[in-house]
C-alpha distance (Angstrom), angle and dihedral (degrees) to the residues before:
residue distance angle dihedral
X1 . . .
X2 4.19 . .
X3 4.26 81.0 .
X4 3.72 94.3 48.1
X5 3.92 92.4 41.4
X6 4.02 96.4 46.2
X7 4.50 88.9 43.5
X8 4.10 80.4 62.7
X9 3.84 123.0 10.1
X10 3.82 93.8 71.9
X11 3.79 96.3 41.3
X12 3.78 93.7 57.3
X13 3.39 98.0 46.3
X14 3.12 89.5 55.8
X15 3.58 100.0 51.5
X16 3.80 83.2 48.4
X17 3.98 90.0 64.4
X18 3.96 88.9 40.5
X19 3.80 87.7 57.1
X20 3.66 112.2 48.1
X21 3.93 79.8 38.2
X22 3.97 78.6 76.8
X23 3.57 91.1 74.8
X24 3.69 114.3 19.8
X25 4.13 103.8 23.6
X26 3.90 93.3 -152.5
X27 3.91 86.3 85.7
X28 3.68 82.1 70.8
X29 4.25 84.0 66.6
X30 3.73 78.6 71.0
X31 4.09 99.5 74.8
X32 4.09 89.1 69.8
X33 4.18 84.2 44.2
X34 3.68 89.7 60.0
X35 3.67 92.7 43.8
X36 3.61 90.4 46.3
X37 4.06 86.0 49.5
X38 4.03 83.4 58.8
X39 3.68 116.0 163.2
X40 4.15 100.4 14.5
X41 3.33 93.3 70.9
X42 3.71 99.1 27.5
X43 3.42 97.9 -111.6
X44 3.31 101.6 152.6
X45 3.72 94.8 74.3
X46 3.33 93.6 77.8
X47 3.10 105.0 87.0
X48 3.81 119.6 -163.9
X49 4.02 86.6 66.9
X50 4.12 80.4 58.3
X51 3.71 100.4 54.4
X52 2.93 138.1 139.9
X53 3.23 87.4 14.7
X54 4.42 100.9 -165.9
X55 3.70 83.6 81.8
X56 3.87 101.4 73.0
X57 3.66 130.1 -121.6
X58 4.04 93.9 -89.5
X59 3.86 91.1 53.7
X60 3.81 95.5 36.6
X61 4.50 79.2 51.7
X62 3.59 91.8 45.6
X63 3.87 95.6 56.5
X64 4.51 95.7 49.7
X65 3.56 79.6 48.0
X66 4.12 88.2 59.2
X67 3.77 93.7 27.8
X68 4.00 81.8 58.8
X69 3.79 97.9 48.2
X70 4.09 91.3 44.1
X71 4.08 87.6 61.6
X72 3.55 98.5 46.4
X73 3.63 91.2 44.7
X74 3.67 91.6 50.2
X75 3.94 101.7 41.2
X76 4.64 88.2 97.5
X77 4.19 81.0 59.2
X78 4.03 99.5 41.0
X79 3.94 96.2 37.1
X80 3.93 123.8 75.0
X81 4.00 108.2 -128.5
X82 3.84 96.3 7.4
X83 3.90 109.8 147.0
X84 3.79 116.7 -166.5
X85 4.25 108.2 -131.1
X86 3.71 126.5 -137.1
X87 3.88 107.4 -131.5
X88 3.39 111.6 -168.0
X89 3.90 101.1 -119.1
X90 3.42 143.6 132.3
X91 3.62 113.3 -104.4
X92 3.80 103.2 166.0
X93 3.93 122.3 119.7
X94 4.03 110.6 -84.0
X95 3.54 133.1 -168.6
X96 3.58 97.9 -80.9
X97 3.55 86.9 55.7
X98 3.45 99.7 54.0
X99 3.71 91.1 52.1
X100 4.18 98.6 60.8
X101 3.90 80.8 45.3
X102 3.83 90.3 60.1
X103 4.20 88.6 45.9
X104 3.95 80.7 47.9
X105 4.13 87.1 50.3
X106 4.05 90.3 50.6
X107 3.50 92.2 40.7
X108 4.07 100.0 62.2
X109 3.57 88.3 35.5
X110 3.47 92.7 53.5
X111 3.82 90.6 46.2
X112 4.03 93.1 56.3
X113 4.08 88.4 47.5
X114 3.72 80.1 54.2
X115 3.46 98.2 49.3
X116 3.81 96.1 45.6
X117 3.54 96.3 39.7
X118 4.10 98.3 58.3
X119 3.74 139.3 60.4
X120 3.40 91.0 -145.9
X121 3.91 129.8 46.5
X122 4.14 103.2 175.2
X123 4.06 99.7 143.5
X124 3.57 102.3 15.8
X125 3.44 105.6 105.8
X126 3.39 94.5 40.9
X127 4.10 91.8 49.3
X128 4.03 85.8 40.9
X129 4.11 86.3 58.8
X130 3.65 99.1 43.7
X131 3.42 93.0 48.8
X132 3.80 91.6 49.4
X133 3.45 92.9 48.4
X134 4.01 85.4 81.2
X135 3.32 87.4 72.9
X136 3.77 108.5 33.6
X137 3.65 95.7 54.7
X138 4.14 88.6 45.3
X139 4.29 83.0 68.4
X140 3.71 89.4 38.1
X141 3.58 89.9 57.9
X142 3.75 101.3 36.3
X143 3.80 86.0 57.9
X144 3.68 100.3 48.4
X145 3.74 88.3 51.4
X146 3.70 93.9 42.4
X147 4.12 81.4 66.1
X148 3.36 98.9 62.1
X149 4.16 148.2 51.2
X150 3.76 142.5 -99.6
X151 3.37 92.9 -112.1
X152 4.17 97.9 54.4
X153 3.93 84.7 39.4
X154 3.73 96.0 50.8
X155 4.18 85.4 46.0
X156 4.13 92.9 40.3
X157 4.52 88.2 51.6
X158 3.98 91.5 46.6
X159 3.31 86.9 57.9
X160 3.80 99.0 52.0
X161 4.10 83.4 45.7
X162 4.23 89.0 58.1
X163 4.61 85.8 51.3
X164 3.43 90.9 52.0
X165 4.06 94.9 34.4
X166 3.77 82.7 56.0
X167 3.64 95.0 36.6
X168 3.87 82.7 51.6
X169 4.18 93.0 53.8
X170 3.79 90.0 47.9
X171 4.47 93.7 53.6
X172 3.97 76.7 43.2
X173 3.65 87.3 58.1
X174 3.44 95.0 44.5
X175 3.49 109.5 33.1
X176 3.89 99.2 32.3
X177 3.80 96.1 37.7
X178 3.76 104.4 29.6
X179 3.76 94.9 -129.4
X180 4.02 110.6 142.4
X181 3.78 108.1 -110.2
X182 3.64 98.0 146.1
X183 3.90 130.1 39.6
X184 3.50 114.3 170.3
X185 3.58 122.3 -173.5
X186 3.90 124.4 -119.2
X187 3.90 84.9 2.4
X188 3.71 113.0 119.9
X189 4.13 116.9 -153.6
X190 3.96 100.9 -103.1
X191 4.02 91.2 -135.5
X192 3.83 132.1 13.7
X193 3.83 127.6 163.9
X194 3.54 140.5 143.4
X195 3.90 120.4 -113.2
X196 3.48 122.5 -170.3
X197 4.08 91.3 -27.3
X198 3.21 101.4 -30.6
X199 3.94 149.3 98.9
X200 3.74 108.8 -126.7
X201 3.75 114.0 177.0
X202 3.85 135.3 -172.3
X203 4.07 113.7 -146.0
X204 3.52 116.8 -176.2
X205 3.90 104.8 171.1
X206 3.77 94.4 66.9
X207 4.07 94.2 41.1
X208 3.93 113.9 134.0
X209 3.87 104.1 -101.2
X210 3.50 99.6 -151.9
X211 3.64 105.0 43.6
X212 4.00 95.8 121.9
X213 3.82 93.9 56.0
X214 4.12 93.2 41.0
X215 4.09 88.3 57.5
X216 3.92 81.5 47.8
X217 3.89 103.8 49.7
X218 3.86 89.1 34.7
X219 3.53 87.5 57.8
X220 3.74 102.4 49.0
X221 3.58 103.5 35.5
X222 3.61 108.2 58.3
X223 3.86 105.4 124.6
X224 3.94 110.9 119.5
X225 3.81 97.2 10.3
X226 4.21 110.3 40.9
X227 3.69 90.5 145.0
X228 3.55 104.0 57.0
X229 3.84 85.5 37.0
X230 3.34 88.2 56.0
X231 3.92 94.3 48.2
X232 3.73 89.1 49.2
X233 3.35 95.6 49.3
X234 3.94 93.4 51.1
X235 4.40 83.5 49.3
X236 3.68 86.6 60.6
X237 3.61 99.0 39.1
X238 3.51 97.4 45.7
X239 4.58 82.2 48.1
X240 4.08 90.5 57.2
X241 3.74 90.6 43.4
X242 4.14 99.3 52.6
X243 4.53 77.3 50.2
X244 3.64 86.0 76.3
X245 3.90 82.1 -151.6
X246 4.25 96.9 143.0
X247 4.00 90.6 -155.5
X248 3.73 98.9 56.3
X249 3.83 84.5 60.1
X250 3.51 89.1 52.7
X251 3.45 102.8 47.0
X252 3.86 91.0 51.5
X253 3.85 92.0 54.1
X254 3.58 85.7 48.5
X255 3.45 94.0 49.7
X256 4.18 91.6 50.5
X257 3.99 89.2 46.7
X258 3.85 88.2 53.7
X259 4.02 99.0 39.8
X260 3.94 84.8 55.9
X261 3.87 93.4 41.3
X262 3.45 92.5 55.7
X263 4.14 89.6 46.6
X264 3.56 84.9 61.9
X265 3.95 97.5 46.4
X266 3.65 88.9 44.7
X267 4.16 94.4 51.7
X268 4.22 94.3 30.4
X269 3.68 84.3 -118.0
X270 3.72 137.2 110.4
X271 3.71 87.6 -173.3
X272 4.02 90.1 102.7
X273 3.94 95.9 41.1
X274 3.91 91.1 53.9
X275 3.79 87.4 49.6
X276 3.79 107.1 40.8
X277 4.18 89.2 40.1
X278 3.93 82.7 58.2
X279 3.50 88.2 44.8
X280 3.82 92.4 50.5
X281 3.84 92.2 48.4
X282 3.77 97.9 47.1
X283 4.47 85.6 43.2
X284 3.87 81.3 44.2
X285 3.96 96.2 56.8
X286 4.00 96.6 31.0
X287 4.43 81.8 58.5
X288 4.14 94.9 42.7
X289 3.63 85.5 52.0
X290 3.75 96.8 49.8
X291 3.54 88.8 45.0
X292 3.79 96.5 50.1
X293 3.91 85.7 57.1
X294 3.83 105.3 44.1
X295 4.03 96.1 31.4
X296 4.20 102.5 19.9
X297 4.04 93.6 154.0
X298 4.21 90.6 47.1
X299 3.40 88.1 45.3
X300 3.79 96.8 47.3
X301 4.01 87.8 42.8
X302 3.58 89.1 63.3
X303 3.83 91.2 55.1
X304 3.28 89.8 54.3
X305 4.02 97.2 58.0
X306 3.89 86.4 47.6
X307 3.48 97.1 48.9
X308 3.66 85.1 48.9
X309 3.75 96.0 67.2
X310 3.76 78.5 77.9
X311 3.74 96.9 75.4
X312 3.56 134.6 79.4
X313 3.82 101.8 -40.2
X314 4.33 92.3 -154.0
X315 3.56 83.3 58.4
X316 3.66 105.0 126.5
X317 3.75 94.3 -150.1
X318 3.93 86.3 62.4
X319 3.36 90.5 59.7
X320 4.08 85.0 -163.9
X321 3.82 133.5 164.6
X322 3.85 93.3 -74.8
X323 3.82 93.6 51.5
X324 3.72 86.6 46.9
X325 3.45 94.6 56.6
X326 4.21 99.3 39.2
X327 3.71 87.9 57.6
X328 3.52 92.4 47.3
X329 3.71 96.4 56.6
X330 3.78 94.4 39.5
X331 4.59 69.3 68.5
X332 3.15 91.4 54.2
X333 3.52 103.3 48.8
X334 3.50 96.9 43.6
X335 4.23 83.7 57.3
X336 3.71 91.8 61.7
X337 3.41 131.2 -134.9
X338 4.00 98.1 -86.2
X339 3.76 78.8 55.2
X340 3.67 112.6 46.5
X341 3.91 100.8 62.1
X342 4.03 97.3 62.2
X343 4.06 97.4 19.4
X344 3.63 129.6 -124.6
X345 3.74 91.7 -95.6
X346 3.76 129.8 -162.4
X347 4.18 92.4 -4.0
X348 3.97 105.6 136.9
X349 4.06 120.3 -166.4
X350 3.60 92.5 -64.3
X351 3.75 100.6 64.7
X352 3.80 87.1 27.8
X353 3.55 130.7 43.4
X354 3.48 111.8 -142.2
X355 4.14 101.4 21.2
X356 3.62 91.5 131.2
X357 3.45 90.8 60.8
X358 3.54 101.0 50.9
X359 3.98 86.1 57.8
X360 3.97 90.6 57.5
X361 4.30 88.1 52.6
X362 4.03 83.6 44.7
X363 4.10 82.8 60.4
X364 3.98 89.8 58.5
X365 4.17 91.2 35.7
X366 3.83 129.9 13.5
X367 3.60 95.0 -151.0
X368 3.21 102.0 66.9
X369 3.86 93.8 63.7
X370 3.61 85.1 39.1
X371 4.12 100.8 58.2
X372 4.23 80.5 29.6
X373 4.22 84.5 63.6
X374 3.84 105.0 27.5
X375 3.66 100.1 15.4
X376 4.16 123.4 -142.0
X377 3.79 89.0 -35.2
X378 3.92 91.4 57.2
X379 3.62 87.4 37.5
X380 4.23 83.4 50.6
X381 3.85 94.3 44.7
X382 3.98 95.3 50.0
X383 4.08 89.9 54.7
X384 3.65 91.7 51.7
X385 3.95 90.8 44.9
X386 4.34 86.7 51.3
X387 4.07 94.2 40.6
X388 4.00 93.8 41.3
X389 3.73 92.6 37.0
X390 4.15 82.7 55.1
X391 3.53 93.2 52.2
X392 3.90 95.6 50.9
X393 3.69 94.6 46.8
X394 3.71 93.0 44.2
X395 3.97 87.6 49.8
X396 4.19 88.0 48.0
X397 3.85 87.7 56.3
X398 3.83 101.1 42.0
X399 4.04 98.8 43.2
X400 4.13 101.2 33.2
X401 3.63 129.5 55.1
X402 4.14 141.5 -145.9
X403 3.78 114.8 19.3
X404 3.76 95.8 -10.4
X405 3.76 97.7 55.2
X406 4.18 83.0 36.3
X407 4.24 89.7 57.8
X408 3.88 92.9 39.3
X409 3.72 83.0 62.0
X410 3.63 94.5 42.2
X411 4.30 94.9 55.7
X412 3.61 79.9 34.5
X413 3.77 83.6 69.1
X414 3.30 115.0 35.0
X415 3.85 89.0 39.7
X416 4.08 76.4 59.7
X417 3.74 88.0 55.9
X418 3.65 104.3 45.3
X419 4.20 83.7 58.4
X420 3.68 83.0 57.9
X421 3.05 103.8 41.5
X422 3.88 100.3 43.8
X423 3.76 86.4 79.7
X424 4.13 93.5 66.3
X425 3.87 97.5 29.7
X426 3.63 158.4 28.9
X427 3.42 96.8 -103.6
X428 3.87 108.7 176.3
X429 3.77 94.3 -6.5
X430 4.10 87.9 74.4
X431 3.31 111.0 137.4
X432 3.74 116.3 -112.4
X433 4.17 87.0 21.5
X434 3.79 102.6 68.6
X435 4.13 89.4 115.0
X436 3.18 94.4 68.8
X437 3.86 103.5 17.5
X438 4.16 92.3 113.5
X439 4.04 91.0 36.7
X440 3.86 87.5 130.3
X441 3.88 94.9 58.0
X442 3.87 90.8 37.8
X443 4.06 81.6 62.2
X444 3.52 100.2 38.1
X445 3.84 87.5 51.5
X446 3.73 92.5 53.0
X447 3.89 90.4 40.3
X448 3.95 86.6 62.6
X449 3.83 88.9 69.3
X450 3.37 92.1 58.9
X451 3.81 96.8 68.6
X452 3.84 98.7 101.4
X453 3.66 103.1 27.1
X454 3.76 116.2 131.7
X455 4.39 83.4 -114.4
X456 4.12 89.9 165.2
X457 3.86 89.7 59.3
X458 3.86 104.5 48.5
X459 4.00 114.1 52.7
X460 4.08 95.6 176.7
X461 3.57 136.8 55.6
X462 3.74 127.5 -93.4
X463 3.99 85.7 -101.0
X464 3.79 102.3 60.3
């Protein structure tokens, strides 16, 4: 089955994306998604996204993500009668901007300290461009956005949700049912035991990677389509339960306790949160109940790993918060204090002993790669780019209405997750994802132009 799925899933999605692309050319955004998706939907079998393959994942990212933005921008010269509009935006720099510039600043001047500083350079260049392609694909994006409307936006990020809600019924299939979908070669499951009888294993490579911002759309944009929202949204919530990871549950209860609290704020009632939270709970009960039924020893697994956060939290097994953070500044004091304000930037195992291992702590925490790179003023840079990045899509929700106030709650959101989650993962410092690894500020920044544009007089986007 994981042959016959990877000869066709990936090839018509991507003649999906290739044929709404037709009509609104954003779609087209969606061939660095599906590379970004990766191994759930077996995109790496296609091969001409993989090649040449010396130039890493990140770089090989980075360059779709510029091939994209050099066909949209050139559609006016290719296409007969095309006729660039004027939107009335803003496109200047903003604040958000001028922070991944400043990460861009450390980064090169980290990369000539590195190349001063050490006999021998094998790696560097190619670390020094992964890492910057964070930040070069955040303007990429932000500028392909910029170019086009709510409407095509809203359309181009539904699509996105149905690859990972399928993505997300396929690891259901295979982590929740035990039927092979995925067999990847030289790639060891991460976790497999046996509880009470059976085999219960934990696969991370072939996760959903957008399951936080699915929940999130699903959630806000239900006008028109609530059932098959709804069904999607159970796909994905019935994916991040079978992970058996206890704070992706919490961040997506979190996530529906905020959506309706900021309902409420929004309308000056609490009418709708009192409803929909005893909505959630009654939904919430009805599903455990189903799931104690049709999956009772999955179910009762992950009661086990909650109870467990009773036990000895310096347990290493835990592997909690306070684990987390004792192997992160066991990092940090190795670095030095000469080292730790600025980073030790793109230095891979050869000019550092022990780089590889700061990348597998990075998996449980993203801030310890990030102060390991760009030291405390990275570290610094990143919390204002969250907190102000908060405040601007909170502000695009409260003061602007219809889609735009919809997608400033939507980044809103997931931005909210990503701080959450940051403390159990990677997050955008995955390797083989940095491209796109700040996509959701790369939008929000763009969606900040949009503010004063005359929206109720243009119904298409500026490529027609």
């Amino acid at each position: 089955m994981s042959q016959l799925l990877g000869k066709i899933v990936p090839y018509l999605f991507l003649l999906y994306f290739l044929i709404r692309a037709y009509k609104k050319p954003v779609f087209l955004l969606g061939i660095p998604f599906l590379i970004f998706f990766r191994y759930c939907i077996f995109f790496e079998n296609v091969k001409i996204f993989t090649i040449p393959g010396r130039l890493g994942n990140d770089v090989l990212l980075l360059m779709w993500l510029f091939i994209t933005e050099l066909i949209l921008s050139s559609r006016y010269l290719i296409q007969s009668g095309y006729k660039r509009k004027n939107f009335s935006q803003n496109n200047s720099i903003n604040l958000l901007d001028w922070f991944i510039i400043g990460l861009i600043i450390i980064s090169i001047a980290d990369l000539v300290l590195v190349l001063n500083g050490y006999l021998e350079i094998t790696g560097v260049v190619i670390q020094f461009f992964s890492l910057v392609a964070l930040f070069l694909g955040f303007f990429v994006l932000k500028n392909i956005v910029s170019h086009t409307d709510e409407a095509s936006l809203k359309d181009f990020l539904f699509s996105i949700v149905i690859v990972n809600t399928f993505a997300s019924f396929l690891y259901f299939l295979h982590q929740g049912l035990n039927i092979t979908i995925y067999e990847l070669p030289g790639v060891d499951e991460f976790q497999q035991e046996v509880f009470q009888g059976e085999v219960i294993t934990r696969e991370f490579w072939c996760m959903p990677v957008l399951w936080f911002f699915s929940v999130a759309y699903l959630t806000i944009f239900r006008e028109g389509k609530s059932v098959l929202s709804l069904c999607m949204l159970g796909i994905n919530l019935l994916a991040i339960f079978v992970s058996y990871t206890r704070s992706f549950m919490a961040i997506v209860l979190i996530l529906f306790f905020l959506y309706n609290l900021l309902i409420s704020i929004k309308k000056r009632s609490f009418g709708p949160l009192i409803k929909n939270g005893i909505l959630i709970i009654f939904s919430g009960i009805i599903l455990f109940f189903v799931l104690s039924q049709f999956l009772p020893d999955k179910v009762k697994y992950f009661e086990e790993r909650v109870t467990s956060l009773k036990k000895n939290p310096n347990d290493e097994d835990a592997n909690t918060l306070l684990i987390r953070f004792k192997r992160t500044g066991e990092i940090f004091r190795k670095m030095g204090s000469e080292k730790i304000i600025a980073g030790l930037g793109p230095v891979t195992d050869v000019q550092y002993h022990g780089a590889s291992s700061v990348d597998d702590t990075t998996a449980d925490m993203v801030w310890t790669g990030v102060v390991f790179r760009w030291g405390y003023i990275g570290l610094i840079i990143f919390a204002l780019l969250y907190l102000v990045s908060l405040a601007r899509a909170y502000s695009l929700f409260m003061n602007s209405e219809g889609i735009l106030s919809q997608l400033g709650l939507l980044f809103m959101l997931v931005i909210i997750s990503q701080i959450l989650e940051s403390f159990t993962s990677w997050t955008f410092l995955n390797p083989g994802h940095f491209a796109l690894g700040l996509w959701y500020f790369a939008f929000l920044s763009a969606l900040i132009g949009f503010d004063k544009r005359l929206d109720s007089q243009i119904e298409n986007s500026l490529y027609e």
